[in-house]
C-alpha positions in Angstrom: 0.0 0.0 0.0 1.5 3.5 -1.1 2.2 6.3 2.0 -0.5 8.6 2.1 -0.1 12.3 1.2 1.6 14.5 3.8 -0.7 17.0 5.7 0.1 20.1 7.0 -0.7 22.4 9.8 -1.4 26.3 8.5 -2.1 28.4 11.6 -1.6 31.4 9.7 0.1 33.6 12.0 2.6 35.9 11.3 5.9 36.3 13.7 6.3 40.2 12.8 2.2 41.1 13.2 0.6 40.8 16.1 -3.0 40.1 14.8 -4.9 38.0 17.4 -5.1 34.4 16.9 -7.5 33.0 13.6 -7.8 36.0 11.8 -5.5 35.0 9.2 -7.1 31.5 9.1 -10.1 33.7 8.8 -8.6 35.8 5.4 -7.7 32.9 4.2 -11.1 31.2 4.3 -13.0 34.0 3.2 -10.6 34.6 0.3 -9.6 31.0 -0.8 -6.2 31.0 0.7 -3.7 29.5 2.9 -0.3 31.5 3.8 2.6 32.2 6.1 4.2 35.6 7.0 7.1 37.8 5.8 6.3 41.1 5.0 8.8 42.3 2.4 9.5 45.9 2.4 9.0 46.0 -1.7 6.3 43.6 -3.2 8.6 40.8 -5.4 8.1 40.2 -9.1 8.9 36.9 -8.5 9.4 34.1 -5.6 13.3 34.1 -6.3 13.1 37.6 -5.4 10.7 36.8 -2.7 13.1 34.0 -1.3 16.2 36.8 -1.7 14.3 39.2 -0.2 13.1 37.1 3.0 16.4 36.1 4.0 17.4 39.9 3.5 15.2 41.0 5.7 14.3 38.3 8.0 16.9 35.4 8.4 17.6 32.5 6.3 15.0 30.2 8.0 12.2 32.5 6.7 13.7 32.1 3.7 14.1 28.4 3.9 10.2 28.0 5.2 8.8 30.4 2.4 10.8 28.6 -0.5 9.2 24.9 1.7 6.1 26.5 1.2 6.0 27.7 -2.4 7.2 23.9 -3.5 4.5 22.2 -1.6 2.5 20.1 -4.3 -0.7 21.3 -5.8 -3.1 18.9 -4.0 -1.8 19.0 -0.5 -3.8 19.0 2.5 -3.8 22.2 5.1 -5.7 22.4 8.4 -6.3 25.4 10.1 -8.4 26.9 12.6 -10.4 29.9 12.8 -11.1 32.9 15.5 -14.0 30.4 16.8 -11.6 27.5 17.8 -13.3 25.3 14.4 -10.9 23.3 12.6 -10.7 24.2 8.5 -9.4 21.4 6.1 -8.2 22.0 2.6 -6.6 21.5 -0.5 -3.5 23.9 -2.1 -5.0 24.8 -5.6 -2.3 26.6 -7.1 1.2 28.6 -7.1 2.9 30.8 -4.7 2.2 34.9 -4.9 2.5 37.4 -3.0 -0.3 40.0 -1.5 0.0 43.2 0.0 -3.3 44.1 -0.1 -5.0 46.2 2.9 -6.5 43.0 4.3 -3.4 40.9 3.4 -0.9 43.6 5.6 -3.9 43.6 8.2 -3.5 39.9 9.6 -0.2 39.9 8.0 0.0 37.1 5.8 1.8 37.6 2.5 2.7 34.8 1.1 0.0 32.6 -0.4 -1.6 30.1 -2.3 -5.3 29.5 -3.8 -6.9 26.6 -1.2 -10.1 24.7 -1.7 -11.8 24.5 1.7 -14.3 22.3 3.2 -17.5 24.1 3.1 -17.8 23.2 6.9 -16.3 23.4 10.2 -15.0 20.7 12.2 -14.8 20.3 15.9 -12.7 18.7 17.7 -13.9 15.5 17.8 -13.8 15.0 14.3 -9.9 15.9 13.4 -7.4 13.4 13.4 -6.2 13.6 17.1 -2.7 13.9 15.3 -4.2 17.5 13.7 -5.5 18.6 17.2 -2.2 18.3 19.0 -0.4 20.3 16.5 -2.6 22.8 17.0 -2.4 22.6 21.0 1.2 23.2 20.8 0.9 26.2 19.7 3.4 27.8 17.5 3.1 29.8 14.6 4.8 27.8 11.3 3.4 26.4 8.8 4.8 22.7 9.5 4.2 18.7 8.3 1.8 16.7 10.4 3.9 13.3 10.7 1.2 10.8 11.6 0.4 8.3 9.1 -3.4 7.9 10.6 -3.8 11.4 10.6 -2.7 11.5 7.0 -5.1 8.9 6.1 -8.3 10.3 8.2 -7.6 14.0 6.6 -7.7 12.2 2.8 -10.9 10.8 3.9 -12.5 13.4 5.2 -11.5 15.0 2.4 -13.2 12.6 0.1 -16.5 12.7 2.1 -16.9 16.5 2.5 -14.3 18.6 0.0 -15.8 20.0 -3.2 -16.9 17.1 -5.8 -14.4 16.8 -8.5 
């Protein structure tokens, strides 16, 4: 039996804005998204110059974890969770840009990617308990979930609730 697709945890939080937490999981629902922080000081062209740029004016781990991000395949699975405490699952739908829109700068989160959600919440009952204690750690990156059973339950729940086809 082939190993399940990697999941991932996308709190959406950035180090550099304070914005309290689930308002950027709560852009990022409401505008088909899932990102990590970085402001840059000038918007990039491109994600080379967005990579450059990071470790410029961040540090070379912010570099590393944006360039991570932006390689993730099309198709992954991201769970987040909103200002309410509900758990979000989807599915990265497309490439890396960056957004320095009003809203984008106000939870700052710049660096993004399309996402399918799940039309509906789950509690807590219902995540893989794997999912749940990532989330209980706290911690604001955007990180693998390494639990095979929670890999499996996420592509499930996936299947049974995501968007048909």
């Amino acid at each position: 039996m082939s190993s399940p697709q990697p999941i991932y945890r996308a709190p959406m939080r950035s180090r550099e804005h304070d914005a309290p937490a689930g308002a950027g999981a709560d852009h990022a629902l409401a505008h088909g998204l899932v990102g990590i922080g970085g402001a840059l000081p000038t918007p990039p062209r491109t994600l080379d110059e967005a990579i450059e740029a990071a470790a410029e004016t961040h540090d070379a781990k912010t570099a590393r974890m944006l360039s991570n991000f932006a390689d993730l395949a099309e198709g992954s699975l991201v769970w987040t969770r909103s200002a309410d405490g509900a758990y979000h699952l989807g599915r990265l739908a497309g490439p890396w840009r960056y957004d320095d829109s009003p809203a984008a700068r106000a939870v700052g989160i710049h660096h993004v990617r399309p996402a399918t959600w799940v039309d509906r919440p789950f509690g807590e009952d219902e995540v893989p308990p794997a999912v749940s204690r990532t989330f209980a750690r706290g911690g604001r990156n955007f990180q693998r979930t390494h639990d095979e059973r929670a890999e499996r339950q996420s592509a499930s729940l996936w299947e049974r609730h995501g968007p048909a086809g």
